[in-house]
Structure formats: C-alpha cells, structure tokens
N, C-alpha and C positions, 0 to 999 in steps of 0.2 A: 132465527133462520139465516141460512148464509145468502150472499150477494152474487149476482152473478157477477164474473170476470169481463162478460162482454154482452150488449146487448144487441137483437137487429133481427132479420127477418131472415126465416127459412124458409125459399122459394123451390117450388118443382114446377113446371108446367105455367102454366097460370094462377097457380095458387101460393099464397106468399102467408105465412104465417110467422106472427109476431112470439119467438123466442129468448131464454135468456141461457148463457150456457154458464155451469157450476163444475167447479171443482172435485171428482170424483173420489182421487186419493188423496191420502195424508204421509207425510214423512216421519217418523216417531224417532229417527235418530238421535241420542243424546248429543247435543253441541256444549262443547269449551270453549271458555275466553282464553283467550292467547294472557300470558303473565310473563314477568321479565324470573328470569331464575332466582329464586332466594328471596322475592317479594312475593307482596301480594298488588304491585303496581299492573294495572290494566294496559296490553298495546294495542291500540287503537289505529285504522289503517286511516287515512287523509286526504283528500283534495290538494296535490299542493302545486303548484306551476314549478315547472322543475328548473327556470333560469333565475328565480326569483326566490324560489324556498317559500314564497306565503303560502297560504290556506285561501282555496278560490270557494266560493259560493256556488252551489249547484245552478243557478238563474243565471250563470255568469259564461258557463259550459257550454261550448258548442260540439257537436259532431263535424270533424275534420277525416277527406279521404287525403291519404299521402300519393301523391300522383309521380312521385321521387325527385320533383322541382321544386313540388308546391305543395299545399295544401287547397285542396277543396272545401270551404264550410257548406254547412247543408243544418237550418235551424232545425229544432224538432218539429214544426209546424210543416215544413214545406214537406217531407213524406208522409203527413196523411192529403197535404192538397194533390198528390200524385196519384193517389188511391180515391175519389172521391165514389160516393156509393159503395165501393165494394167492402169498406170498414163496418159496411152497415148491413150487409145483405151474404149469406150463406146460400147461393143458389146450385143447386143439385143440376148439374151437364148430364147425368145420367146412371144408369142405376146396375150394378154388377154383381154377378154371383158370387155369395162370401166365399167358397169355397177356392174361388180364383185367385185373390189374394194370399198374400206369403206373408205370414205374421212375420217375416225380417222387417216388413212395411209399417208395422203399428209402433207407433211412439208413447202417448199420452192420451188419456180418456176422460172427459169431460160427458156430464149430464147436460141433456137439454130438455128444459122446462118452458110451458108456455107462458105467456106473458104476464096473460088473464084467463080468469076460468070460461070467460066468453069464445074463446078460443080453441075451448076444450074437446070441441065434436072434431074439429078439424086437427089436432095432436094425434088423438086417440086412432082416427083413420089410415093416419100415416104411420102410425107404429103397427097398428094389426096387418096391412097390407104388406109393408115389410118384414113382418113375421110371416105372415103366408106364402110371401115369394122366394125368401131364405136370401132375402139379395141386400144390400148397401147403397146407399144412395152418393156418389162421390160428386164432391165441392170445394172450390176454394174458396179462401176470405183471409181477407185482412186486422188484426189484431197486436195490436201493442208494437204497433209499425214491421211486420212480418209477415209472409203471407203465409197460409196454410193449406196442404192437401189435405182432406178429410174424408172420411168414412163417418154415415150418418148413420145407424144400426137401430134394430128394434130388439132389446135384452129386458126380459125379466119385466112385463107391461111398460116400458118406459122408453123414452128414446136417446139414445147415446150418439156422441160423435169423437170419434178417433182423428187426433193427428196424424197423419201419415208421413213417413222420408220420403223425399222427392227420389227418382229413381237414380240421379247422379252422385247420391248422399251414401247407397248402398255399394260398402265395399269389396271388389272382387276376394274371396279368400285367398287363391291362387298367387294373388301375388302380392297376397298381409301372411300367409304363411308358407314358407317353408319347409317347412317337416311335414306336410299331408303328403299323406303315401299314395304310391301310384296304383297297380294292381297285385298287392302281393297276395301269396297263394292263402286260399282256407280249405280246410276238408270239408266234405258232406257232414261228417260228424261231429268237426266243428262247429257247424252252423247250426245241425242240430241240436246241440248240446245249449248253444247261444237262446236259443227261441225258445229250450223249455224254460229256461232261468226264467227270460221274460214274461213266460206265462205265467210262472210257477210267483211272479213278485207280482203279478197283476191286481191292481187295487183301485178304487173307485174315487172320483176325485171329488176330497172334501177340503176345503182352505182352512177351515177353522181347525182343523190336526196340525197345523203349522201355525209355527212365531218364532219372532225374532230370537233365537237365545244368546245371540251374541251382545245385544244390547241388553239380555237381562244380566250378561255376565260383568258387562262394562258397570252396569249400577251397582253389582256385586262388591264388585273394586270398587268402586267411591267407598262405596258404603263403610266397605274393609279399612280403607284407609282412614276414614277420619275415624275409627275405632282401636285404631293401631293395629289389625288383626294382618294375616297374610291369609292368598288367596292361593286356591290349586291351581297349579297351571295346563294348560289342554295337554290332554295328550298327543304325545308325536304322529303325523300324517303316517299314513302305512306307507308300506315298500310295495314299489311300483311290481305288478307282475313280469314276474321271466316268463317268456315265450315259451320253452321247456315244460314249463309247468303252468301253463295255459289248460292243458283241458284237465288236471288234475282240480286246478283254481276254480273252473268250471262247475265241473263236479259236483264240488264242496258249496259252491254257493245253493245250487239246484236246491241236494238237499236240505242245505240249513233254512230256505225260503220255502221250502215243504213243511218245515217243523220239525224235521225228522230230529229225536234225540239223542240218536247212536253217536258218541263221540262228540259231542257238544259241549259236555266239563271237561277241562282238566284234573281236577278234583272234586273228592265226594267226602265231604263232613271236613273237611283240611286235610286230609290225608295228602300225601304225593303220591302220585299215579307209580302201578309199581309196573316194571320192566316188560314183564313176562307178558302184562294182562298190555301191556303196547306193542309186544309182540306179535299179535294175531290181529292190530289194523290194517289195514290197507294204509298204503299212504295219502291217500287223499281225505282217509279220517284222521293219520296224522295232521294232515296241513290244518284242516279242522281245527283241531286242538289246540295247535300251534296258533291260528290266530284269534283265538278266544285269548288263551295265554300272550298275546300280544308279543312275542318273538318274532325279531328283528333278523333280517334275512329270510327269513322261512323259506320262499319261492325259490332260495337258490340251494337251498340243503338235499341230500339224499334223502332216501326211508330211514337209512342208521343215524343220521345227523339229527334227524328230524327227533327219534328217540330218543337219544342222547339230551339231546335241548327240552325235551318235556320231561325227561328225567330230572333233570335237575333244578 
C-alpha cells in the first residue's frame, strides 16, 4: 500500500478528523540518462560551491534570500517554526459551489484517506454530505514548506483534495497573447455550420479510449534502435485552414463525423480516381478527398486544382 505524502487533520466546524493524503496520479514518462557523445560515460548533475569547485554535502546547504547586498540564511527548520499547527491541520474556511470555480484553478489531485477505520462514520459523512450539496469544502495548509489552496471534493465514494493557483498565479491572456482576435465578423451560417460539427462529433467521455502514443512510439524507437531497424516517421501536421475555404472545411468535417461515405476514398481497389467521375463533386467533396489523400495546400486550391491534385 502506498504512504501518504502528508499526515494531519481535516477540520470543518468543530469536527476535526484524523486524515492522510496520497498520491492520486502517476507520470509513466520514459526518462534518459544524459551520456557524453560517443560513450557510454554517465553525466551526473553536482553539489558544487561555485568559488571553490568542491562537492558540498546536502546537510551542509542552506537556503539563502539575495537581498542584492547580502544574503539572508534561513535553515530548513525555521519555516516550519513559522507555520506551527498549520503543517498539521487542513481546516475547511468554508464550503463553495463546484460549479463556481474555473478549472484554470485546479493544479494537482491527491486522495484523502482516514487515518483509522475508527474514523470511518466520520469520513463517510463528509463525503456523502458533499456529494449532496454538489459543493467543495476550501482550505489551506502547509506542506513540504509551501502553503496550499485547496479544494476538498466528494468523487466517486471517496474524498479528494485539489490544489488550487492562488488567484495572483493565474495569467491574464490579454497580455500573454497577442494574436487573440478582437471582434471579427462570423455568419449566421457560419455559426451554424460550427454547432452542427460539434454536435455531429459529440461523444461521451470515457478515459480508458485514450493513452499515451507518443511514449509508446518513443519505446518503439528504443526498441528500433538496439535492433538496428529504422522507424516511420509521423506524419506532417496539416495545413492550417484559409478563411476562403472555411465553410467549405466546415462542410466536409460535418459530414465525414456523420459517417457519411460519399467521397471518403480516394481510391477503390488501387485504381486512381478517374477525371470525369471527379467531375460531378462538389468541391467540398473534393476537399474531402483531398484530405484523406493528405494534399498539401488543399485549402488554398480551386475546384479545378483540386482535381487535378487527386488526379494524379
């Protein structure tokens, strides 16, 4: 069984119950040692006092602020004597509707477990109550010399607690980007065209349909390599849409996320599509085509360009 990360009490009210909180995700990233070129020598990162060139002792370390005269030391002990109690207690200020919160707010997600199974009427109350009221119960506390905002949640019988950004952490976009557009013009039938896509892609959310494939491709390559083999490489990102051919783009997605299968191959048994029988699409069953056949530019071509390019 796993350990919790931190132990101490989760208080509401007058009630204080004895929890421990765990680890909810895992990272499955494959990690690499760093190698010098053309060995198999390991580089290893160091401790090293930079006037000196030795190698320091981690017991030997302190925390320094640069105050740009001086240095401030500060041991590791004396910020938890600055926190005293609150390293040990999760107490809930008060209790908000999930709905009010802005998932830009959620960080990291930790389970919380009671202590002891003596404990257990008192867990179980506080998670159904918060399942009944569809609400969060927000606290801070101190952990690993850091304080946290939190969200305490009732998900799935069990009781969770989110880290929260403090609201000075969350970035205006405004003025991280740039390029966000101001009001520019859309049709009615743009917009319509937009909504049935979305309808028309609407799917119900399951996580286990998803995984990683990019670390299954990285293993791939290992693999490849110590076998001497060579590996495919992705294919090229599409071309950005032209405006121009916006609702034609449109269009085409609608119905290929229908199923529909007019204009969906390029070819049938390997043959190449012949002229005539490309004659009688519409263009936006050419553009179809076109990006099955993964042609480059496509958005910016005519109807005739367009034929021409599945032509050959």
């Amino acid at each position: 069984m796993a350990r919790p990360v931190w132990k101490g009490s989760l208080a509401f009210g007058l009630v204080s119950l004895p929890v421990g909180l765990y680890t909810a995700t895992d990272h499955h990233t494959i990690r690499f040692h760093q190698l010098q070129r053309g060995t198999s020598d390991r580089i290893r990162n160091r401790r090293v006092n930079e006037r000196t060139g030795e190698e320091v002792d981690l017991d030997d370390i302190v925390k320094g602020y640069d105050t740009g005269d001086e240095y401030v030391l500060v041991e590791p002990g004396d910020l938890d004597d600055i926190a005293p109690g609150r390293s040990k207690v999760l107490e809930i200020s008060g209790f908000v509707d999930l709905d009010e919160v802005d998932p830009i707010f959620f960080d990291r997600t930790y389970y919380l477990g009671p202590a002891d199974k003596e404990h257990g009427k008192i867990y179980r109350l506080l998670e159904q109550a918060l399942a009944r009221a569809h609400r969060a119960g927000i606290a801070t506390f101190v952990m690993r010399q850091r304080e946290y905002l939190v969200a305490v949640k009732a998900e799935n019988g069990l009781l969770t607690c989110h880290t929260l950004h403090w609201a000075d952490e969350i970035r205006d976009p405004r003025e991280e980007i740039d390029t966000l557009p101001g009001r520019p013009r859309t049709t009615e039938k743009e917009r319509r065209t937009a909504a049935q896509l979305i309808d028309a892609m609407a799917i119900d959310w399951d996580p286990d349909a998803y995984h990683d494939t990019f670390r299954e491709k990285v293993a791939a390559l290992i693999e490849a390599r110590k076998s001497g083999e060579t590996v495919e490489k992705a294919e090229p990102p599409s071309e950005s849409t032209n405006v121009v051919d916006l609702m034609d783009a449109l269009r085409a997605s609608v119905r290929g996320a229908r199923g529909g299968e007019r204009g969906r191959t390029g070819r049938r048994g390997g043959d190449r599509p012949n002229v005539a029988d490309l004659g009688d699409l519409t263009k936006s069953e050419l553009y179809d085509r076109a990006a099955d056949a993964g042609i480059r530019g496509r958005s910016s071509m005519t109807r005739d360009e367009l034929i021409e390019a599945l032509a050959a």
